[in-house]
C-alpha positions in Angstrom: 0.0 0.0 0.0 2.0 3.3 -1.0 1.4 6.5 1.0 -1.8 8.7 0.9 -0.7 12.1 -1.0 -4.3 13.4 -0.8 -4.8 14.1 -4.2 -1.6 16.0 -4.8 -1.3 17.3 -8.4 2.5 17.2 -9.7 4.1 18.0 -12.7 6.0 15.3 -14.8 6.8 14.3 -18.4 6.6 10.9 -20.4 9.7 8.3 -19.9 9.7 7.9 -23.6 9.7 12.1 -23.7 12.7 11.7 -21.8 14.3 8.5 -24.1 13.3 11.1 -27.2 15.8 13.5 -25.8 18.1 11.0 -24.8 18.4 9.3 -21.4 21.6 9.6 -19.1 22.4 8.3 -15.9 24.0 11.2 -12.8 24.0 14.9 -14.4 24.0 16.2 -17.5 25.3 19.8 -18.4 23.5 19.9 -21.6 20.5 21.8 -20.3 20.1 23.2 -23.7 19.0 20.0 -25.0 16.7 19.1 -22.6 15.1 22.2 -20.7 12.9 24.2 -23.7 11.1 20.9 -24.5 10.5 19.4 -20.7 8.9 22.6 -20.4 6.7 23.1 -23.4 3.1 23.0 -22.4 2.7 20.2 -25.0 4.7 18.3 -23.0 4.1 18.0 -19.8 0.9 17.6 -17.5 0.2 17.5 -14.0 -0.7 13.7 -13.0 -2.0 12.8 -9.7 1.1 12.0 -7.0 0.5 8.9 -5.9 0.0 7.0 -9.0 3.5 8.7 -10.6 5.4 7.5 -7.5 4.3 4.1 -8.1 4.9 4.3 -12.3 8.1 4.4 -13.9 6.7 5.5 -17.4 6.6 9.0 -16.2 9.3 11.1 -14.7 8.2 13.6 -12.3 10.3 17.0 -12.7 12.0 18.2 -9.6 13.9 21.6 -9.0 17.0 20.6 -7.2 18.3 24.1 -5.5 22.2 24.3 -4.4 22.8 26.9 -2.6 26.3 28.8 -2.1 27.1 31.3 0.3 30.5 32.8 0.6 32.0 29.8 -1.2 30.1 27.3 1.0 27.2 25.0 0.1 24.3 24.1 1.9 23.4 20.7 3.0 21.1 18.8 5.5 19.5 16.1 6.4 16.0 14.9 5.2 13.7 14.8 8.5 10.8 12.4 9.2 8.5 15.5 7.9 9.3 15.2 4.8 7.3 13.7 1.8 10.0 10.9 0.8 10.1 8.0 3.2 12.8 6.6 0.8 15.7 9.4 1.3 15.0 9.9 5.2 17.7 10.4 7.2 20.0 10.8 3.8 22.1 14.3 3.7 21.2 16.0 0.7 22.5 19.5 -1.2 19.5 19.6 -2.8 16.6 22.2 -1.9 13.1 21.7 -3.6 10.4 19.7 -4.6 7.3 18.6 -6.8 5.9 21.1 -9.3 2.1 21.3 -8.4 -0.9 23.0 -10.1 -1.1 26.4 -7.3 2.6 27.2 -9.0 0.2 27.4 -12.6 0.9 31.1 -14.2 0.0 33.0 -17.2 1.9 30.1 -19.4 0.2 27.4 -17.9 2.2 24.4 -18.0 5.9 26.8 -19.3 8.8 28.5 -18.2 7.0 30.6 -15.9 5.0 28.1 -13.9 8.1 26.0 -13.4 9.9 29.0 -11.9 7.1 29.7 -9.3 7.4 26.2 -8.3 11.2 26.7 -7.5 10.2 30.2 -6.1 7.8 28.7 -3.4 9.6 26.0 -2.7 12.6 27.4 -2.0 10.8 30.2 0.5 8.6 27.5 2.2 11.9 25.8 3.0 14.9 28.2 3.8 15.2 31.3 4.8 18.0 33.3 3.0 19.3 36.3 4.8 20.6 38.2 1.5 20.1 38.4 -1.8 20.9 35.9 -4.7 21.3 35.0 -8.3 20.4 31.8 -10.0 21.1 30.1 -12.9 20.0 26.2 -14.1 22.9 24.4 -14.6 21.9 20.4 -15.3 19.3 17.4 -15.1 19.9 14.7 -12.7 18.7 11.2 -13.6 19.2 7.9 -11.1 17.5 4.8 -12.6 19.7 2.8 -10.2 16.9 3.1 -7.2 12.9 3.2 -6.8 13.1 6.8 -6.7 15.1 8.0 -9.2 13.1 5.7 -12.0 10.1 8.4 -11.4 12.5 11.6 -10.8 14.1 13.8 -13.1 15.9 16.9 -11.5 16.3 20.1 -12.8 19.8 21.6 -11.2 19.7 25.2 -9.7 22.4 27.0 -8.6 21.7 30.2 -6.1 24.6 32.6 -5.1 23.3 34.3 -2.4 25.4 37.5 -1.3 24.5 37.9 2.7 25.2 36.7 5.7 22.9 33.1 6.5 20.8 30.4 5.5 18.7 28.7 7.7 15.9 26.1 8.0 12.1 26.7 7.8 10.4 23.5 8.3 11.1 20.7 10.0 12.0 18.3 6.6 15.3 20.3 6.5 17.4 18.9 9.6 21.1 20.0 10.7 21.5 22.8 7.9 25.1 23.4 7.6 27.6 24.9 5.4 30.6 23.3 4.1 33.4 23.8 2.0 33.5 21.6 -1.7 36.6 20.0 -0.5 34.4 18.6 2.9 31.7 18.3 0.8 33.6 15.6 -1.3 35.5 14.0 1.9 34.0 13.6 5.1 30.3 13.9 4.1 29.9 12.5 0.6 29.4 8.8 1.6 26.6 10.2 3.5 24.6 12.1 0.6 21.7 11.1 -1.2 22.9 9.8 -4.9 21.7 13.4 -6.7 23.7 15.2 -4.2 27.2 12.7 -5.1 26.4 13.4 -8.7 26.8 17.1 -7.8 29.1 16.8 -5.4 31.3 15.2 -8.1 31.1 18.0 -10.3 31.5 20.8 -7.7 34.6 21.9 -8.8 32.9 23.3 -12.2 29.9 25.0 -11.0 
């Protein structure tokens, strides 16, 4: 019996959408490639939560936030609160979540409906003391687990210029901020697999 979602609406596009473009295992740079069509309207739909979770013939589109701060980068561990029984207790680098039909703008289904997502989610879950810029940087695929078969990440990077970043809600546990050389030592055998795949590219972000 999978979890109860309660009807949650998210966001996701056809595995064979995703074989079209051309499927990859960790992260890909080539956001170019993969980004304008993922989020053409004609593309992708919202499908209810618990039957995506369940089906590998869809991929569900996740923003994946790294956050850097005076060189550092966030990362936490995944609390009991949060939605993803699979990746508790996991440390992750990753902020964000499912796309879901109150992030729908003017463009429906586009560009600007995938950025509210990242907008709210990001606000529901840190607090950033500062400003920052962002930019998309990769895709993250993992067919080697349950829960990357129905994932596809969308990498973020924020440079925030300020002075903190801190928790706001209980599925973000032990924020801290590390250096990439930490990152890739002492923590990395703890990280959830997106976070290694970034983690192994830190160096060229």
């Amino acid at each position: 019996m999978g979890k109860d979602y309660k009807g949650e609406q998210v966001l996701v596009i056809t595995r064979s959408q995703f074989d079209e473009l051309g499927s990859f295992q960790g992260l890909s740079t080539d956001v170019d490639s993969y980004l304008p069509v993922i989020l053409d309207p004609k593309n992708n739909f919202f499908m209810d939560r618990g039957a995506a979770e369940e089906d590998p013939s869809h991929k569900q589109l996740i923003p994946y936030v790294l956050i850097r701060l005076n060189g550092k980068f966030v990362h936490y561990s995944r609390g009991k609160a949060g939605g993803e029984a699979r990746l508790h207790a996991k440390r992750s680098m990753g902020i964000g979540g499912h796309i879901n039909p109150e992030d729908e703008r003017e463009d429906h289904l586009g560009y600007e409906t995938y950025m509210a997502g990242v907008e709210r989610e990001i606000a529901e879950e840190v607090v950033i003391d500062g400003t920052y810029t962002q930019k998309i940087i990769g895709l993250l695929n993992d067919d080697s687990n349950e829960v990357g078969k129905v994932h596809l990440g969308v990498v973020h990077l924020f440079d925030v210029t300020g002075s903190n970043v801190r928790s706001n809600e209980d599925a973000i546990v032990d924020l801290q901020l590390s250096a990439p050389s930490e990152i890739n030592t002492a923590i990395y055998d703890r990280l959830e697999t997106w976070s290694q795949f970034c983690a192994d590219a830190i160096d060229q972000l």
